[in-house]
C-alpha positions in Angstrom: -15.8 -9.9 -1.9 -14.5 -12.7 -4.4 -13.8 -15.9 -2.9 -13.3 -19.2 -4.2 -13.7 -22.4 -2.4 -11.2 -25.3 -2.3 -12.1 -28.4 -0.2 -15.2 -26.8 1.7 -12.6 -23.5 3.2 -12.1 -20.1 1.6 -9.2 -18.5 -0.2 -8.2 -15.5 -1.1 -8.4 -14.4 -4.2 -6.5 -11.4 -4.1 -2.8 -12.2 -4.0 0.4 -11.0 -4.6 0.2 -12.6 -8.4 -3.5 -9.8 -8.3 -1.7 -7.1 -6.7 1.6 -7.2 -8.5 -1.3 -6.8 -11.6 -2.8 -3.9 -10.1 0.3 -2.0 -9.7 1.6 -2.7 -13.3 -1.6 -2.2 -15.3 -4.0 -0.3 -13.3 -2.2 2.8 -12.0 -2.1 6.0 -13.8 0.8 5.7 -16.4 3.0 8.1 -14.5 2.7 6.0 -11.8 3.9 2.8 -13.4 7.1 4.5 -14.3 7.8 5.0 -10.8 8.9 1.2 -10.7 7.1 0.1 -7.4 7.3 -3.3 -6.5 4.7 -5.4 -4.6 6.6 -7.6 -1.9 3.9 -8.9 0.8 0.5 -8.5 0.6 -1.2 -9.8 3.8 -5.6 -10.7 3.4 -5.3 -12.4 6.6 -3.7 -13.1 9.9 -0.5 -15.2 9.7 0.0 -17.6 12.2 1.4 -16.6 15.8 1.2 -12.2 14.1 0.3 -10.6 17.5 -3.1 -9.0 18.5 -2.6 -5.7 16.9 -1.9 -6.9 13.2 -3.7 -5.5 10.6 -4.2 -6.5 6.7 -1.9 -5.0 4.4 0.8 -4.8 2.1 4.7 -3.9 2.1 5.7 -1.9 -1.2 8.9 -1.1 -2.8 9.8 2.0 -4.5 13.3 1.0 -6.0 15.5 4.3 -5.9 16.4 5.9 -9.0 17.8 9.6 -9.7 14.6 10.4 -11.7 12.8 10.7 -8.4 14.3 12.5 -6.9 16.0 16.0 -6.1 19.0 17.7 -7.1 21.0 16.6 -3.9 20.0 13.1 -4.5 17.4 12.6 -1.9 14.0 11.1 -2.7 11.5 14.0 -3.3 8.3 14.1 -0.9 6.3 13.3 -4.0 7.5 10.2 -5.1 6.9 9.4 -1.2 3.6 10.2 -0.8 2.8 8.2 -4.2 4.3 5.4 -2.7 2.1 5.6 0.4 -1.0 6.2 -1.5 -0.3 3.2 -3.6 0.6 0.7 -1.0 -2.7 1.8 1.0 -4.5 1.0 -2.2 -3.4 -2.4 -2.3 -3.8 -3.3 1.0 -7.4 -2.0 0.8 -7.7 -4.4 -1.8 -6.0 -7.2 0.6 -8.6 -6.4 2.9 -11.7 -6.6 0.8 -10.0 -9.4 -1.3 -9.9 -7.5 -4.1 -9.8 -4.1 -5.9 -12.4 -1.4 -5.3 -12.5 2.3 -6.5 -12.4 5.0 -3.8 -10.8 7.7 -3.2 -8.8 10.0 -1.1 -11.0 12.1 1.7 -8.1 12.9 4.7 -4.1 12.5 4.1 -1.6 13.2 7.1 2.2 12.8 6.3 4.8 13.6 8.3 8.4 13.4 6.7 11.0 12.5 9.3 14.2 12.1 7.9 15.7 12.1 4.2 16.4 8.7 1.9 19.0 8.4 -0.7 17.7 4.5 -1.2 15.1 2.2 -2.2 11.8 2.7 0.2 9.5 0.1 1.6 6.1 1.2 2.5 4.3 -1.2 4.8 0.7 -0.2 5.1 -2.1 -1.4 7.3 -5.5 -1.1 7.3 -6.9 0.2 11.0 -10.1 0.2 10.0 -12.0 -1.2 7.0 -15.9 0.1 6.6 -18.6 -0.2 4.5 -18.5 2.9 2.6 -14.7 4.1 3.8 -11.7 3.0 5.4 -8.6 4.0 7.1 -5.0 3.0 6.8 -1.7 3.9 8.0 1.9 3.5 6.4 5.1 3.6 7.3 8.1 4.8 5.4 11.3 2.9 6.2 14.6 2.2 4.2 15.6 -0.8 3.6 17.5 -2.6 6.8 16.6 0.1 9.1 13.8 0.3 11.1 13.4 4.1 12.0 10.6 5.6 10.0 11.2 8.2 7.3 7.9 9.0 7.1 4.5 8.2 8.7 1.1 8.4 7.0 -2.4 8.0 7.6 -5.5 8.0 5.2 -9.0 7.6 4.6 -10.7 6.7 1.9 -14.5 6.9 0.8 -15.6 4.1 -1.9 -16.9 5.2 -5.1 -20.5 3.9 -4.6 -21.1 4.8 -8.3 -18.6 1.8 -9.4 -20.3 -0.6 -7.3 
C-alpha cells in the first residue's frame, strides 16, 4: 500500500484526484469514451457510516444515445462496463491504490430498464491477499430501486507485483 504521513497519522493516497486519473487515462480507450465520472471514492470509514459499510466508490455513467439501444434504453453492456469499472476503483480505494487483477466470477442481474444517467456504487465485501470480492449496485439518479445488481471477484495479477 502507499501511504504518506502527515503529523505522525496516515493518509490516503488514493483519492478522488487518483481515481478520477485512473478512469481517464488508464482504461481501455473504448472505455474512456463511455464518459464515466468518478463521484465518491471511500478508502475509509466516514464518521457515524454504520457497521456494515464497506470501501468503495460511487460512479457515473452520464447517458448518452451512443449507449444505448434503438428504443433508447441503456444497453446491458454499457451497464456491466460501468460495474466492472467502479469495482476497479474501489479495489483501488481499498488497497489505497491501483493494482492489476482480473475478472475470475461475474453475477449480474438486470432488474429494470434506464433511459438516464447511472450511478454505480460499489463495495468491496471482501478484500484478500491474492483476490477480492465486490458488489455494485445500479441505480438511477434520485431513485433508490436498483436496476441492476452485481457481484464480482477478482484474482491479482501476481506477475505485476
Amino acid at each position: 500500500m502507499i501511504e504518506a504521513r502527515r503529523s505522525g497519522a496516515l493518509e490516503p493516497q488514493f483519492g478522488l484526484e487518483a481515481a478520477a486519473r485512473l478512469v481517464g487515462e488508464g482504461l481501455a480507450p473504448w472505455l474512456r469514451h463511455l464518459g464515466l465520472l468518478v463521484e465518491r471514492v471511500e478508502p475509509e470509514r466516514p464518521r457515524g457510516a454504520p457497521s456494515e459499510w464497506h470501501p468503495g466508490a460511487v460512479v457515473r455513467l452520464p447517458y448518452t444515445y451512443r449507449m444505448c439501444r434503438e428504443d433508447g434504453l441503456v444497453c446491458t453492456q454499457a451497464l456491466s462496463a460501468l460495474a466492472d469499472t467502479a469495482l476497479l476503483v474501489a479495489c483501488a480505494a481499498a488497497w489505497n491504490g491501483y493494482r492489476s487483477m482480473t475478472v475470475i466470477d461475474r453475477t449480474m442481474h438486470f432488474m429494470r430498464a434506464i433511459n438516464s444517467d447511472v450511478i454505480a456504487d460499489a463495495r468491496i465485501v471482501r478484500l484478500g491477499r491474492y483476490a477480492s470480492f465486490g458488489r455494485v449496485t445500479l441505480m438511477s439518479p434520485g431513485d433508490a430501486r436498483p436496476v441492476a445488481m452485481v457481484s464480482s471477484a477478482y484474482a491479482m495479477d501476481l506477475t505485476a507485483a
